[in-house]
N, C-alpha and C positions, 0 to 999 in steps of 0.2 A: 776597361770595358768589361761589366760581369758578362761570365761565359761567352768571354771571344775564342775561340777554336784557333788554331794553329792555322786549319787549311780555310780558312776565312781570311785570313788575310795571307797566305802564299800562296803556291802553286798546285792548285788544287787538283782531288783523284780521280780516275775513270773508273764508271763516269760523272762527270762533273755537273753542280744544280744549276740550275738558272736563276735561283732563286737565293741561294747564300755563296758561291761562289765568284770569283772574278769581277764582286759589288767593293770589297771594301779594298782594292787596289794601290791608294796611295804611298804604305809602307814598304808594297814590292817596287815600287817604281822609281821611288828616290835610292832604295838601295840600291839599286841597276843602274841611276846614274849619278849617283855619288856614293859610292864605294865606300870613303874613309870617315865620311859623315855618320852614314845610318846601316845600322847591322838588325839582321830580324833571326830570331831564332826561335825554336819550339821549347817552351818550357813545360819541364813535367812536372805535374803539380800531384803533390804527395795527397793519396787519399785519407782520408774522406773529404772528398772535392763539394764541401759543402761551405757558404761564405766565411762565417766567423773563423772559422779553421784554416783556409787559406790565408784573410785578414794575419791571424795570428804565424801563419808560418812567413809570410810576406816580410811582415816588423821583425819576427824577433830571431828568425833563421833557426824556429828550432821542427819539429815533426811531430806535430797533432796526430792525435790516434783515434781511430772510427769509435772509439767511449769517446770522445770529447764533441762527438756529433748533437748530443745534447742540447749544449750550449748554445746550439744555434737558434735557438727559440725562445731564450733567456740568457744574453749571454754577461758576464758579468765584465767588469776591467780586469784587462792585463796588468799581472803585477813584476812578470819576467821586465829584464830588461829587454829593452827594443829601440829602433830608430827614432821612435817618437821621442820617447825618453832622453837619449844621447843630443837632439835637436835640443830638446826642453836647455835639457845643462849645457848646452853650450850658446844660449841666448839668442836661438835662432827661432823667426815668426816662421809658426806653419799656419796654413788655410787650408779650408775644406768645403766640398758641397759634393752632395750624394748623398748613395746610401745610410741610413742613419744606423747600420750596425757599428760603425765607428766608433759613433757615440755612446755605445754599450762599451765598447773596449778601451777607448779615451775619452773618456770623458771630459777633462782637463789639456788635452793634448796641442789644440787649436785654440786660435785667437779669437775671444769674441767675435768682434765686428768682422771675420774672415770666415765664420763658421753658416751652412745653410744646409744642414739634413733635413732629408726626403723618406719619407716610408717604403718601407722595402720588401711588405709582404705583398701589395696590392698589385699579386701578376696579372691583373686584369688592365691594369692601367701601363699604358705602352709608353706613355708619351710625360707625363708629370713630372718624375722623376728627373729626363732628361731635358725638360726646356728649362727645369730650374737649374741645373747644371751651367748651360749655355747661358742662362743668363746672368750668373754671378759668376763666371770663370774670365769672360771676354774682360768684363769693366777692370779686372784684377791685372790681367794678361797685360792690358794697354793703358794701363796707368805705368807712367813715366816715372813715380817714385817706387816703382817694385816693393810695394809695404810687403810681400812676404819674402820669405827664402827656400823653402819647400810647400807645392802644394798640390793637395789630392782631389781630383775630379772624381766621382764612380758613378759613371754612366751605368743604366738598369734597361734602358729599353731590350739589345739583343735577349738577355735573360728571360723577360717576362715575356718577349714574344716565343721563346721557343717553349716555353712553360706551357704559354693561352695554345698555338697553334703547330708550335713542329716549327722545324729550320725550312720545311718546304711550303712555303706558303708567300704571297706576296709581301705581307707583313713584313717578313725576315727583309726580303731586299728592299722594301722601304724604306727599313729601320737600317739596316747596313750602309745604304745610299745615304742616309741621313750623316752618319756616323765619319762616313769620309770623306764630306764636307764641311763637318768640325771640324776633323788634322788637317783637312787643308787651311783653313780660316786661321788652328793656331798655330801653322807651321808659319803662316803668313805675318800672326800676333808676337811667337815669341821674338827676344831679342839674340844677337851672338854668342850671349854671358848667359844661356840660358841651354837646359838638357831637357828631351823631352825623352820620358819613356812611359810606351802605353802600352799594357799586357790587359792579358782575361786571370780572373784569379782563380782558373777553373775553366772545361770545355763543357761542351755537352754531348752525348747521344744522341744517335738518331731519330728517336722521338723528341730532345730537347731540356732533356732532364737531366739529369747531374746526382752528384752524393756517394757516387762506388768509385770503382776503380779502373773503367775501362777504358782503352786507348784514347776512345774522343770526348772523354771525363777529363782526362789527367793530364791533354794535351792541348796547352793555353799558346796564345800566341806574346811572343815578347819583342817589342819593337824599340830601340835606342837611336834617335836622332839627334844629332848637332847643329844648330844652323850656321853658327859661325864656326870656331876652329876644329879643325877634323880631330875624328875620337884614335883615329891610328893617323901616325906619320911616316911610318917607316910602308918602304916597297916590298916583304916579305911578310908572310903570314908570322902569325907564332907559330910556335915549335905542334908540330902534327900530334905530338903524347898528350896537349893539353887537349886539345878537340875531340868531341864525339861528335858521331850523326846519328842519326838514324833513317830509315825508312816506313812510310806509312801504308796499310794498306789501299789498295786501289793507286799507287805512286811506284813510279820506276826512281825518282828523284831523290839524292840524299838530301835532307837538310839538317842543320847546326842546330845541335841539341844539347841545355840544358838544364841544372834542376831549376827550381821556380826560385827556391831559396837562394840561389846563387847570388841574385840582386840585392840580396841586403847587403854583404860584405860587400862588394862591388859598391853600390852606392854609400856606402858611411867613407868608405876611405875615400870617395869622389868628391865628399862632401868635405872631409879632413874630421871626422870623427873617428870615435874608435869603434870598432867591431862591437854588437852587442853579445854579452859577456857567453849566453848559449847558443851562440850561431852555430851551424855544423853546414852553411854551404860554401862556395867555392868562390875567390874575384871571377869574373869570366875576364879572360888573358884577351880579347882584342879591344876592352875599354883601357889597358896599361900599356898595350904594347907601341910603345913612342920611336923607339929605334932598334937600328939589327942588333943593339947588346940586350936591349929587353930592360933594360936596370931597373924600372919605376915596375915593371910587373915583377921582377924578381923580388924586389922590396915589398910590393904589397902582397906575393905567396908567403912570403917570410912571417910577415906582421899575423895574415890570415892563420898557415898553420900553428904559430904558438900559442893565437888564441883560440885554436879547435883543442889545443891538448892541453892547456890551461883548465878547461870547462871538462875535458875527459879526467883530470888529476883529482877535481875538486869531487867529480861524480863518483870516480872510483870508492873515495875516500868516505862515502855518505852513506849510511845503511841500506839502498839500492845497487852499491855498488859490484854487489855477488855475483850482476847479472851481465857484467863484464870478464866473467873468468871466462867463457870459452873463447872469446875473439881480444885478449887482453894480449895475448905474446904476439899476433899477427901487428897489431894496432904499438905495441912499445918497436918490433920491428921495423917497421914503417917510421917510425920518429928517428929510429938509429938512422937509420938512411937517410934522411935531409939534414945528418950532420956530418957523413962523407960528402967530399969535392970531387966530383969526377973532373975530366978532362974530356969529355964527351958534352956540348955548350947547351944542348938543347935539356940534356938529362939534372941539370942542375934546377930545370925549371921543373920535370918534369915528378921527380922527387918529392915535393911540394904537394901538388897537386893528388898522387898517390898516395899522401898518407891523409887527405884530407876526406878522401875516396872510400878508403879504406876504413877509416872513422865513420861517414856517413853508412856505410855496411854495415858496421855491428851493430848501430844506435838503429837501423830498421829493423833487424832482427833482431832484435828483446828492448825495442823503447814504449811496448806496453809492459809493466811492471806487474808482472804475477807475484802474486803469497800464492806458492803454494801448500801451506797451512791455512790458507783460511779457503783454498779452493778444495783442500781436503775436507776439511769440516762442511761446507756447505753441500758435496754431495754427498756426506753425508746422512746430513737432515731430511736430503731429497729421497735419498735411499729407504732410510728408516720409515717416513715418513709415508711411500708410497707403501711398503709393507704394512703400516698402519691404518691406509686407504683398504690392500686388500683384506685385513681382518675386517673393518669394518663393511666389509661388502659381504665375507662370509657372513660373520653378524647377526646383520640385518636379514638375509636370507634363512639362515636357520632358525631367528625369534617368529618369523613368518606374522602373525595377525597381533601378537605381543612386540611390535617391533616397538613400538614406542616407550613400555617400560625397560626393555633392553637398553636403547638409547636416553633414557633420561636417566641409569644408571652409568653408562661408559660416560657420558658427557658430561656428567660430576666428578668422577675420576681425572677426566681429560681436563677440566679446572684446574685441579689441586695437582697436577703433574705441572701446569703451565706456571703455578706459583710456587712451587718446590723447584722447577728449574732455575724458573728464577733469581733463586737462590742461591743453589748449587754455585750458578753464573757467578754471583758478585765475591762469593768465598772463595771460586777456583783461581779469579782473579788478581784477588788479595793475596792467597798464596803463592801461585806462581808469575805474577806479572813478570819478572826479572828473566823467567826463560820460555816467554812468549813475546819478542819482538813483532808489534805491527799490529797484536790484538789489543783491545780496551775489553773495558765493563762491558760495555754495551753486545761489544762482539759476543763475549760468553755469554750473555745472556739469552740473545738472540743463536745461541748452538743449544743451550741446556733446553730451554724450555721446551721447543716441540720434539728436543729429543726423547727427554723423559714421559715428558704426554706421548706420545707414540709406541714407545716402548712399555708404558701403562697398559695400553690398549692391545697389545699383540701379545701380552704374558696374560690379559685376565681374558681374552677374545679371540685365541689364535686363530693364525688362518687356517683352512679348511684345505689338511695335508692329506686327504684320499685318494684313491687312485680314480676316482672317479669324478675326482678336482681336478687333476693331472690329463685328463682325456678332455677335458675341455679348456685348457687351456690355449686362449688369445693367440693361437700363431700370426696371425695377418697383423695384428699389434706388433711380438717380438719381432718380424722381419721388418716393420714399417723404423722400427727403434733402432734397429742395426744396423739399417739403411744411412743413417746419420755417419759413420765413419766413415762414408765414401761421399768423395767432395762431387763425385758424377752422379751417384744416387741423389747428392741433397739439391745441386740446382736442376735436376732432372724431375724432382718429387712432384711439381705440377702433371706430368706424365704417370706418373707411377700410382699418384691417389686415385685417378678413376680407374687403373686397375684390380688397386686393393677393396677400392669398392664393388663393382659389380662384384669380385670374388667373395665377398661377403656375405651375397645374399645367396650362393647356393646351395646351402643347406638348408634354408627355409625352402629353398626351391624343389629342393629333392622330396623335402615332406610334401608338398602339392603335388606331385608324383606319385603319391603312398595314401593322400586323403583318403580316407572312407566312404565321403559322400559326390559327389561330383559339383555340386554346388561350392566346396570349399574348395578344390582340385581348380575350377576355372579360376576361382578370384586368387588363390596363391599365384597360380603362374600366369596369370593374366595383369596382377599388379604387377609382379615381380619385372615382367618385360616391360612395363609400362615404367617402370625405376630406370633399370639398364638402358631405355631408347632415352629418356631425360638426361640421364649421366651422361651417354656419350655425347646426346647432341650439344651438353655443356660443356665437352673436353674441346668442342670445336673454337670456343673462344678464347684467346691464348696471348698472353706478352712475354716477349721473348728477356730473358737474360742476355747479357753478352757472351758468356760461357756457352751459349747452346748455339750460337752462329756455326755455321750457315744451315743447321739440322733444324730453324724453328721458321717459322712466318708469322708473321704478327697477323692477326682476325680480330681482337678487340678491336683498335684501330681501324681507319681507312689504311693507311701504310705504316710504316713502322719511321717515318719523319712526318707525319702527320695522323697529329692524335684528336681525331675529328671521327665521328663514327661511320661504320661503312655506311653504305646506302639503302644497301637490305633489310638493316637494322632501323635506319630513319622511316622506313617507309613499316617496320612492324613494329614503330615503336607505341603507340597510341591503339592499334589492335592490341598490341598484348599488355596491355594497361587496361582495357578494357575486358578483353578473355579473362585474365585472372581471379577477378573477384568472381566472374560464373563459373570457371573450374570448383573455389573453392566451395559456391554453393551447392556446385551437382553432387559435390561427395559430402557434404551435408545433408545432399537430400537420400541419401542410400540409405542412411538411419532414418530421415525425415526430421531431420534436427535444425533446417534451414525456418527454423521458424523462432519466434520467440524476440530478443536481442539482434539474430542474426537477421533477421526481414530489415530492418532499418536501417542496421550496420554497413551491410555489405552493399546494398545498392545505394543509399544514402551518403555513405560517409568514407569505405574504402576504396570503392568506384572513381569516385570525384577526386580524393588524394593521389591515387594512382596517376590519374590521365593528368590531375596538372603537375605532380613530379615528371614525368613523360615530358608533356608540352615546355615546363623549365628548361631543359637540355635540350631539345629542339630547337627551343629559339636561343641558347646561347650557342647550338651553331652555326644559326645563322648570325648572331651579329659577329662571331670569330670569321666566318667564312664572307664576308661584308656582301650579303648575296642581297639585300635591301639596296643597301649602300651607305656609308657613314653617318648620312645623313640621320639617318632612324635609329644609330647606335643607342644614343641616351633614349629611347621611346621605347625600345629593346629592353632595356638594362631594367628599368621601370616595371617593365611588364612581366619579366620573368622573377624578379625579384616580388614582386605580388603574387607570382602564379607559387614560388617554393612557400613563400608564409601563407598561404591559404593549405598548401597540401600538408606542412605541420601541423597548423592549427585544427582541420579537420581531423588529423588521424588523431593529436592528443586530445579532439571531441569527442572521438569517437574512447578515448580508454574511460574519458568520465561518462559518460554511456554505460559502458560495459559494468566499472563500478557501484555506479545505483542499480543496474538490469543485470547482474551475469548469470541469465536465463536464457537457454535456447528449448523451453518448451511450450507446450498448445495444448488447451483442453479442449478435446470435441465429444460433445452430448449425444449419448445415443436414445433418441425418443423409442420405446419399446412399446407392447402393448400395455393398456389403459391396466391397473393393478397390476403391474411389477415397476420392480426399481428401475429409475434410470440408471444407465451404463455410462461411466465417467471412461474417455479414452487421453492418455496422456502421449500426446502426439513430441515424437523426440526423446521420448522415455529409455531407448538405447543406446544413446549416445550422451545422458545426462550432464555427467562427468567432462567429455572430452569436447562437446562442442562448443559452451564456453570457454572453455583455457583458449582453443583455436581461436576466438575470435578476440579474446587477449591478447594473445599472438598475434594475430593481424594487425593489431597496433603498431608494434613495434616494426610487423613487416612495413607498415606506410612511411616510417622516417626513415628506415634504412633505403626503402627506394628511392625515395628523394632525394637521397645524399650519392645516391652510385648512379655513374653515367649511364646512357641508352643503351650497351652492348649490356652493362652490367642489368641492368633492369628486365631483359630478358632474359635475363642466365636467372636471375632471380623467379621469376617466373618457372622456369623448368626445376628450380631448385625445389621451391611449394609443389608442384605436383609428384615429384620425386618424394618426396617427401610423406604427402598423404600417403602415395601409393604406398611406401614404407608401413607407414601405418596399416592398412586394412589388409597387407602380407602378416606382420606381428597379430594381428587379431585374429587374422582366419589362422594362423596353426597353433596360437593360443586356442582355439578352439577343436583343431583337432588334435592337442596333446591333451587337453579334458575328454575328450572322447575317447582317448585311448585310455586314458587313468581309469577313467568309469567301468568302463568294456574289461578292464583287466583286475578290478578293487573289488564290482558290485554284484550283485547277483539279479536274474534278469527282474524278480519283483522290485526290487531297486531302482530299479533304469525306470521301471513305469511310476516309480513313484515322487511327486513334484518336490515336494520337503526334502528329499533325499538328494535328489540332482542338484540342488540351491547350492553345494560346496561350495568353499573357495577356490576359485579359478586358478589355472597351474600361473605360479610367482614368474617374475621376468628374469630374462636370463642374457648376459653378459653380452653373448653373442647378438642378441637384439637390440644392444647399446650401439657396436659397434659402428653398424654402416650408416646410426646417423650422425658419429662421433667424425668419420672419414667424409661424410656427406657438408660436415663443417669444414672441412678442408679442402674439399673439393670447388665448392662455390667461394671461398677467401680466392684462391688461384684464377678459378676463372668469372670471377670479375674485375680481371685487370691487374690481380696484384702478384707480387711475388715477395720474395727473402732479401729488399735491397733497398736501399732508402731511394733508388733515383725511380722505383714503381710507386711512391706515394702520389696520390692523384691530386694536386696541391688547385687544382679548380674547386673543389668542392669546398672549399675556407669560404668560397663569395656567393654559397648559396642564399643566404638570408639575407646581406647585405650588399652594397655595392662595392663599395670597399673592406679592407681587414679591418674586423671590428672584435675584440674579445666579448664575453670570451664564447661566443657562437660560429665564429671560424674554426676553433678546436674541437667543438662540439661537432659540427659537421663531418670535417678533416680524420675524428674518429669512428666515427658511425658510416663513413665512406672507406675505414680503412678495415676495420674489425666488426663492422656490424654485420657480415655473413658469418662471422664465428661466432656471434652472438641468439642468430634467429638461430642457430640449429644449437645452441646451450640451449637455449630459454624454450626449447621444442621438444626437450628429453623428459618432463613430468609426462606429454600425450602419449609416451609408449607403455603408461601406465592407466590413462585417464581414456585413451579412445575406445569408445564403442563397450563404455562399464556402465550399467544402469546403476540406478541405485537402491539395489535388493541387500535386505540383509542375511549376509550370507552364513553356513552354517561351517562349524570349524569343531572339531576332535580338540576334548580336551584330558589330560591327565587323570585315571578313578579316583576319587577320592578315599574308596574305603581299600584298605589291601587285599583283601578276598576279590575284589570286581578283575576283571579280565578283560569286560567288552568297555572300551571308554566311550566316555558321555561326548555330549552334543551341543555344543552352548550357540547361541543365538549372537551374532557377532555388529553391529551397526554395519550400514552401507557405504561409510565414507572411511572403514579402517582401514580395509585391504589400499583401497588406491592412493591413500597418503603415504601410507606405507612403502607401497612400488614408488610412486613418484620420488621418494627420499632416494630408494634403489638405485632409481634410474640417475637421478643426480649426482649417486658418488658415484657409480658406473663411469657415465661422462666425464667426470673429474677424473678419475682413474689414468683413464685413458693421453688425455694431454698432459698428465702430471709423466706418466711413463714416457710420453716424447717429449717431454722438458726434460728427463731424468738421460735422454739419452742425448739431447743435443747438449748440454749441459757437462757431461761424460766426454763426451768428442773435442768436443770445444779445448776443457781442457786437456784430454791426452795431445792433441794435436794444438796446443796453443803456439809450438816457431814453426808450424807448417805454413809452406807459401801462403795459400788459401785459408789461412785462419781469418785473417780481418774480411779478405772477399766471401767467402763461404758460410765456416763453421759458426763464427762470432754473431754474422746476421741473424741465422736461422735460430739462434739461443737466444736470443733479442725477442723474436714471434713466439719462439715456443714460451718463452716468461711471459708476454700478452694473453697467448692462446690459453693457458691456464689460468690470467687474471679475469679475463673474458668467462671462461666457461665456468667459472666457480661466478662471478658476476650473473652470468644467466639461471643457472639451475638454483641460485639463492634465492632471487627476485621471481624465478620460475613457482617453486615451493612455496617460497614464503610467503609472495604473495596473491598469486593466482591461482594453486590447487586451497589455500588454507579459504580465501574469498569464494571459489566454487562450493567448497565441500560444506562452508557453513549457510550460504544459503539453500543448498540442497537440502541440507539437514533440516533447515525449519522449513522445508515444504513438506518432504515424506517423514519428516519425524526421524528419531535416534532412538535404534536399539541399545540399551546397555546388556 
């Protein structure tokens, strides 16, 4: 039964649900009154408590590692040996129905005419999977010629309801109620010569999710029934050294605790097979123990441990084997010891069992296989490579209005380094393969190349080592970076980002304090509080980790077992789908840029995407919340699945709009007196630049709302006005650091004179990247997500369709998981482009004659400066996530046998390798294709200065 819980079927915690506990009873009730029949014990299932991965530890008894969490979405066949296998060669029929991830891993394993997988992504659907179960298990069960000899049922309903609604929900005890009226039916069905055992390959959390590592992740329930001859016949336990318990929280009660893996050796020898060949768990000692001398469990500890150190001898001896010298002398002692005989009768058992214990210890701690040589070269690259980010930021910054012949010289350089390393690669190769165990060609290739291009770039472009570099150096980055060594800092970091954000912005705040004019003095600290009251009211929305209990409360959520949105949220869910497109036009209209493109757009086409992304999650809570009643479900499903393809379809109408139009301007006539000119006014004239991109931007804003649930949709909403307001803080002290430039460069006939004042505007500066680099981080966290695969929000795969259909389940699945790191990449050319007319500005250039002194004045086009910045700003952004890759990355590895590396560090290096695919994704597609689309139709309206 996928994601049965332990305390789902025993004796459940205070306090206890009405809704998943004391529903699936059958298991505790035979074991209470037949004792030597049926044993139920907690199994802890080794994380990543994701299906294929348990599949794979279940068959082959060995410890999948959270990298093999991949797989679970393409997984390929098992080529280890395993049960399946052992069954194969020894001529034994197995059968199957369920989950069709089997089928990925055995393909061959099952009998034709005994085989019926079911789709296994479609958490939407509660019930299909399991009636086809029940209906090809009974006919099997009550045939009288028993055509199989082993066979696998995998019930899905528990899973996909705790997926769709939470363990707390009626659903659950439907489905539970359901569930233990199969074991009854096939406790009824099997025969005497038959063993039933029913586990979860995996628990869940108390929202319902799975994939980490937390207590009610990793703790499955495991139930072993006989109906005819008992599985113990002896009146004594076994020996108390073989048993553990444990206790769970919210329980006074000990219960029998084992690994998950334990079942495999335990069932091959039940079976009369042999052990598969990398098993590393344990028999459990009360399916052998027959009499008070134990013989058949002594035999089968025996059998077990020479084939755990059979598989340790052959590992030792393999070029991974190095990773066995620190726990190799513990693990040979351990062996020595089960070839002494005590005279103590319980210790001869118990021998056994410790060295098998003992083995399963070391292979946890180091059975991920580090190189680390190739994890030294890869930080490496990271290393070099972000020093080659900040030369490139110096740069671009010191070529100023010539940024582009600077750049179309390093980036030929940067070519011919990436084919010289090339190079380098295949020759280092060639020479040293012999004392480079574990690298190939391709490895070298993939170190040389952007090492050399990088190191190109930092010899012919150094960075920019003044001390006036050095005073503005990124501190709130270096501590966000450092942060990463600490396993509290890193699942704390949804906390700590909107710290580091408001702190970001008060130094623009302090210049609004200093303004010269009062008009700039209100709007700096008038946006600025208008940023800081958005951030925090967006820290209020929150999913908890396991690590931060009981310090967190879940606010996404209605509760934290049900993931259904609050009710404050449902009721502002359609206001603020509707508020946001007029947010985005009031501040359009501060410039008067709301005209053009934008009159159409926003009330035509992002309005309507908006409100029916809105109304979609609406009504998929009401049909989870069955508040209609089942009846209307398929009427439901119809409708909301109309309502997300119309809010796609509109908003990608709305980017082929913007395409043919990306104009937000108005010309109005001013009728003068009879014999003078008319007066042309270009209404939106200063905001040329930036209010197209914006409403490019808003594209992308409409598919990412669609795809994030109602809490998310409003965080989103706070995220855009934060955002703006960002914006028009970066412009008002853009403007008064030109006031100060002028006021301290010119002289006062200067200041009155217009040609003079046309300069280029002071360049963008690092610190203005920042808070909306953090503001990207900020809204990834609170919209539901976190560092852990069990926050992926796996509802969103069924937005376009009813079921899993590729590949627009991944499409969605990713645009709900990264696409708040996406709108704030793709939102970093407007800290360039907002509020920039398109004047052509005047730029100081080099005398030409040696005798001159005073330098000349060249006439510079309107679209230089801001393609320019906007490139700025985009390696800025890259900067920045590449430096917290470079540090989770650093961590990950210093701390790769720390407890917490696969819970912790390992995730968080996972996001930050997105977070930089992501951001270099957005400010690509941001430049490349939206400032270069703006800037040339602007160009042929006011024409290009050369």
């Amino acid at each position: 039964m996928h994601s049965q819980t332990h305390s789902q079927a025993c004796y459940p915690p205070t306090p206890e649900s009405p809704y998943h506990h004391n529903i699936l009873t059958l298991p505790r009730e035979l074991t209470a009154s037949h004792p030597k029949h049926s044993y139920l014990f907690n199994a802890y299932a080794d994380p990543p408590t994701t299906t294929l991965q348990r599949i794979k530890g279940l068959t082959t008894g060995s410890l999948p590692t959270f990298v093999d969490v991949g797989n679970n979405f393409g997984g390929s066949s098992i080529a280890e040996d395993s049960i399946m296998t052992q069954l194969r060669l020894a001529g034994k029929k197995s059968a199957f129905m369920g989950d069709d991830t089997w089928m990925s891993v055995f393909p061959d394993a099952f009998e034709p005419n005994m085989t019926f997988p079911y789709d296994s992504f479609n958490v939407e659907d509660l019930h299909t999977v399991d009636e086809g179960v029940i209906k090809h298990l009974f006919p099997l069960l009550e045939d009288p010629s028993k055509p199989f000899d082993f066979l696998v049922g995998h019930f899905l309903g528990v899973d996909h309801v705790g997926h769709r609604v939470g363990p707390d929900h009626p659903s659950m005890k439907a489905k539970l109620t359901q569930m233990n009226d199969v074991l009854k039916r096939v406790v009824d069905s099997i025969d005497d010569d038959t063993l039933l055992v029913v586990l979860g390959d995996h628990g869940m959390d108390r929202s319902g999710d799975h994939g980490g590592d937390g207590v009610f992740e990793t703790s499955a329930a495991l139930w072993v029934y006989s109906k005819g001859p008992a599985i113990s016949q002896a009146h004594i336990p076994p020996p108390s050294g073989l048993l553990r318990y444990t206790v769970f929280p919210g329980t006074t009660v000990r219960h029998r605790n084992i690994q998950q893996i334990d079942i495999l050796p335990t069932l091959s020898l039940l079976l009369g097979l042999p052990i598969p060949f990398n098993n590393l768990g344990t028999v459990i000692p009360e399916l052998f123990w027959r009499d008070r001398k134990g013989t058949e469990l002594l035999s089968a500890l025996e059998i077990n441990a020479a084939q755990v150190k059979a598989y340790l001898d052959t590992y030792r001896f393999s070029p991974s084997g190095g990773e066995l010298d620190d726990s190799w002398k513990s693990i040979e002692a351990s062996w020595a010891a089960t070839k002494a005989t005590s005279s103590i009768h319980d210790a001869n058992f118990v021998k056994y069992s410790n060295f098998n214990w003992v083995a399963l210890a070391a292979c946890r701690s180091i059975w991920a296989q580090f190189n680390p040589l190739l994890m030294g070269v890869g930080l490496a690259v990271l290393g070099i490579s972000l020093l080659a980010t900040w030369s490139i930021w110096s740069g671009l910054s010191a070529a100023g209005n010539k940024w582009d012949a600077w750049l179309g010289v390093h980036l030929a350089l940067c070519l011919r380094g990436l084919a010289g390393g090339s190079v380098v690669g295949v020759v280092t190769h060639l020479l040293l393969a012999p004392y480079l165990p574990g690298i190939d060609a391709l490895d070298c290739v993939l170190f040389f190349s952007p090492l050399i291009s990088s190191l190109i770039v930092i010899v012919t472009s150094p960075p920019d080592m003044t001390l006036q570099a050095f005073k503005s150096t990124p501190v709130l980055l270096i501590l966000h970076t450092l942060a990463f060594f600490s396993n509290s800092f890193t699942f704390w970091e949804d906390r700590i980002a909107p710290f580091l954000l408001v702190s970001s912005i008060v130094p623009s705040l302090l210049t609004g304090f200093t303004a010269p004019i009062s008009r700039l003095r209100y709007r700096i600290i008038g946006f600025s509080v208008l940023f800081a009251a958005c951030v925090r009211a967006m820290a209020i929305s929150t999913v908890c980790r396991e690590e931060q209990q009981p310090y967190c409360h879940v606010t996404f959520y209605a509760s934290s077992s049900l993931p259904s949105p609050p009710l404050l949220v449902l009721i502002l869910g359609i206001p603020a789908a509707v508020g946001l497109p007029n947010v985005i036009a009031r501040f359009l209209r501060i410039t008067r840029s709301n005209v053009g493109v934008a009159r159409s757009f926003i009330p035509l086409l992002l309005c309507p995407a908006l409100i029916a992304g809105a109304a979609f999650w609406i009504i998929e809570w009401a049909d989870s919340a069955d508040i209609l009643g089942h009846e209307w479900s398929s009427l439901l499903r119809i409708g909301r699945t109309g309502l997300a393809r119309l809010a796609v379809g509109v908003a990608l109408g709305g980017g082929f709009l913007w395409w043919a139009v990306p104009i937000c301007l108005d010309f109005e006539t001013d009728e003068t007196k009879p014999g003078h000119k008319r007066q042309v006014n270009v209404i939106g004239y200063a905001n040329a630049f930036g209010s197209p991109y914006l409403i490019f931007w808003s594209v992308a804003l409409g598919l990412v709302y669609v795809s994030t649930q109602l809490t998310g949709q409003v965080v989103l909403g706070l995220a855009t006005i934060a955002l703006l307001s960002w914006l028009e803080v970066v412009d008002s002290v853009r403007d008064v650091r030109s006031m100060e430039a002028q006021f301290m460069n010119a002289t006062p006939s200067m200041l009155l004179n217009a040609d003079a004042s046309a300069v280029t505007s002071p360049p963008i500066r690092f610190v203005e990247v920042v808070p909306l680099a953090l503001l990207g981080i900020h809204t990834f966290f609170s919209t539901g997500h976190q560092s852990t695969i069990s926050s992926i929000q796996w509802k969103s795969a069924f937005l376009l369709t009813p079921s899993l259909t590729y590949p627009w389940a991944i499409v969605t699945v990713v645009l709900n998981s990264v696409g708040p790191l996406f709108l704030m990449a793709f939102a970093a050319p407007l800290l360039a482009l907002w509020n920039r007319a398109p004047v052509s500005n005047i730029t100081p250039v080099s005398p030409e004659k040696p005798g001159d002194t005073k330098p000349d004045q060249k006439l510079i086009a309107p679209d230089v400066q801001v393609k320019g910045e906007s490139t700025l700003a985009a390696v800025g952004y890259m900067a920045y996530y590449a430096t917290l890759l470079l540090g989770t990355a650093v961590s990950a590895a210093i701390l790769r046998r720390h407890l917490m590396v696969w819970k912790v560090f390992a995730p968080r290096f996972m996001v930050g390798v997105l977070g930089v695919l992501v951001a270099d994704a957005g400010v690509i597609l941001g430049v490349g294709v939206g400032v270069e689309r703006i800037t040339y139709r602007v160009g042929r309206m006011f024409g290009k200065t050369e």
